[in-house]
Each structure stands twice: as C-alpha cells, then as structure tokens.
N, C-alpha and C positions, 0 to 999 in steps of 0.2 A: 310695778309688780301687783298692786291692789288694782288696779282697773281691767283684769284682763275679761275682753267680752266674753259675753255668754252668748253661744249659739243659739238664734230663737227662728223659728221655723213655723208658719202657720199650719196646723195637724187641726184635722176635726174635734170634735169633741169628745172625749173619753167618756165611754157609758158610766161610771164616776160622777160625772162632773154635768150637772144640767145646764146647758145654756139660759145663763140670762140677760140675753142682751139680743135685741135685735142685728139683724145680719147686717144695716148700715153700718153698723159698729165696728166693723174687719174692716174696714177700709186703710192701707196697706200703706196711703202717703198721710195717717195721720203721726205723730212724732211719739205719741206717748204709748209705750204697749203695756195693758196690765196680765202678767203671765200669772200662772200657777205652777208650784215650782212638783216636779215625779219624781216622786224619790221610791216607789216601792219597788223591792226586789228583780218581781220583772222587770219592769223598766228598766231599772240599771244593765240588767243581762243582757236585754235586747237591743241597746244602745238608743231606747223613746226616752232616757232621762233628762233631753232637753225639756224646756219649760213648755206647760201648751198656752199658745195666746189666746186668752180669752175676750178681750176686746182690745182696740188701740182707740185712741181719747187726742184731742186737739189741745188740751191743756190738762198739765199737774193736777188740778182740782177737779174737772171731770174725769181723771183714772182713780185720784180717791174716792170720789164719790163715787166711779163702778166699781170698785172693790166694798165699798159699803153694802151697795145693793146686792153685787155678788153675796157677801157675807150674810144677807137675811135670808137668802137662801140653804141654807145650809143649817141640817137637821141641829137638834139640840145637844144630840146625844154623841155627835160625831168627831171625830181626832180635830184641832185645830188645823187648819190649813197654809201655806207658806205662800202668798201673795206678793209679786214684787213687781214695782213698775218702771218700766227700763225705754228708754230714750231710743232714736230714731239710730242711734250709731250702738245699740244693745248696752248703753251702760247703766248700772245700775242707779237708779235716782231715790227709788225707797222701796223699804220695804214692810211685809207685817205680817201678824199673825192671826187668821178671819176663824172665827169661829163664832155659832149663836148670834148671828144679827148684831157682829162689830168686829172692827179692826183694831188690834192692838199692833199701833203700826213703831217701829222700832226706830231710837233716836241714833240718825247717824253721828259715828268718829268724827271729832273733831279736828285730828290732826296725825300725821302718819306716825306717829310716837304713840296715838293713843288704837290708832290701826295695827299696827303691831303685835303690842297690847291682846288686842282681840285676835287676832289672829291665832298666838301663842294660846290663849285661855281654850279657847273651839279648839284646837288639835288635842290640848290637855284630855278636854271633853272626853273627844274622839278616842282619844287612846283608854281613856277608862271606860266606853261604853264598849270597845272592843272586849276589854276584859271582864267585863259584866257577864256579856253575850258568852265568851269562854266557859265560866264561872256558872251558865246556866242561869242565866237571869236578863230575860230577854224585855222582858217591863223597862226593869231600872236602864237598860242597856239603848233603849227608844228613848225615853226621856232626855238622857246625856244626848245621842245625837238628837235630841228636838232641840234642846240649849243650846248646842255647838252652832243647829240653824239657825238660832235667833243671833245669836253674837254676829255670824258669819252677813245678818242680813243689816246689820250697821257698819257693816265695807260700804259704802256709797261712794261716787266715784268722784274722787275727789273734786270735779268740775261743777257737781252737783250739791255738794255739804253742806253749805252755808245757805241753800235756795231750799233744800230739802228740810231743814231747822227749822227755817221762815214761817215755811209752809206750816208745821208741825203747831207752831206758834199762835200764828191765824189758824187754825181749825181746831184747837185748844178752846 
C-alpha cells in the first residue's frame, strides 16, 4: 500500500525551475532520479502534477549532492521546495525540503506501524488545511499541506529505509 509508484516522466524544464545541471545529467539508464515535486493549482488541473526530473545521478550520493546544488540555486526569499529522489523502478528512496542553499532532507519511517502513523497524521493535516481554506485562510491552509508534504515525504519505500537512514547518517 505505501509503495505505490509515482508516475515520473521526463518534461523540460518549467520557466520556474532554472536548470542546474548539465544535459549529461538526463541520461535516462542512470538509476537515481532527483524530481521536484508540482503541486501548484495548475498543475493539478492540467494533470502536469507529476514530478519534473531534474536530473538522474549513478549513485544515492551524487542525487543528494544535485539536490544540494539544485538547492543553492534557489532565491532566498522563495517558498521551500519538495525534492525527492526515486529509484530506477520510480520508488521513492528520500526525500526533502531545498530551500536557501540546503536540504532539509526528511528521516524516513522506520516501520509500517510507524508509516501508518504518518500516514493517519498528513490526511489529519489535510483535512484541517481543507478547512482553513473554507474558513478563509489560505496562509495557515499552505502550511498544513506543506506539513502533510513533509510527513507524506518519510513514506520511503520500504526496500529503500534502512539504506536511506545510512545515508542520512553518513552525510550527518
């Protein structure tokens, strides 16, 4: 239930989003893709809410480190961004939140009791930023779903948990 893939498609780049990565970077048999995750309005409408790939990486530690560089790119003043890097079969392996020249990359569930857990909490989220939004309070009503993203970005896939900690570990 927690593993289900995320459709990920290579799309150019979103006037958004500046390329920083050289174009050997897309090369398509490498395993690792570091996405950015579209959540704005349009997007959802037009059905572009898949992730755009911004590069794919030969190893775990070369996609943190482009999502580093990605992240120094990125104005000071601007919304944090939803960064996740997802494996050659789209599961998710980590994830994080880049904003001002770093990633505050989110510690995956340890265990489907503790995925649950989070699961339950992000819908909670969800349903109170629904009601925010109702309520006229579309501020407080972003934040709850930026929370609910960050819960929702410690689902790693369960094949990935215990390699994605590691990782966390050593780059600690």
């Amino acid at each position: 239930m927690f593993d289900l893939p995320l459709p990920i498609h290579s799309t150019p780049y979103a006037r958004v989003v500046p390329p920083h990565f050289p174009s050997g970077k897309t090369d398509p048999n490498h395993p690792f893709a570091l996405t950015l995750s579209r959540r704005a309005p349009s997007d959802l409408m037009s059905g572009r809410a898949v992730p755009l790939v911004l590069a794919r990486f030969t190893t775990l530690a070369e996609a943190m480190q482009g999502a580093i560089d990605h992240a120094e790119g990125i104005a000071p003043d601007a919304a944090p961004q939803l960064l996740a890097i997802l494996d050659r079969d789209e599961r998710l392996v980590l994830a994080g939140a880049a904003s001002d020249h770093a990633v505050a990359w989110c510690h995956p569930v340890t265990s489907t009791v503790e995925a649950r857990d989070v699961v339950t909490e992000a819908s909670q989220l969800r349903a109170q930023a629904g009601r925010a939004a109702a309520w006229g309070e579309p501020d407080l009503a972003q934040r709850l779903r930026h929370r609910a993203d960050l819960l929702d970005a410690r689902l790693v896939d369960p094949l990935w948990r215990a390699f994605a900690a590691r990782a966390l570990q050593v780059a600690a």
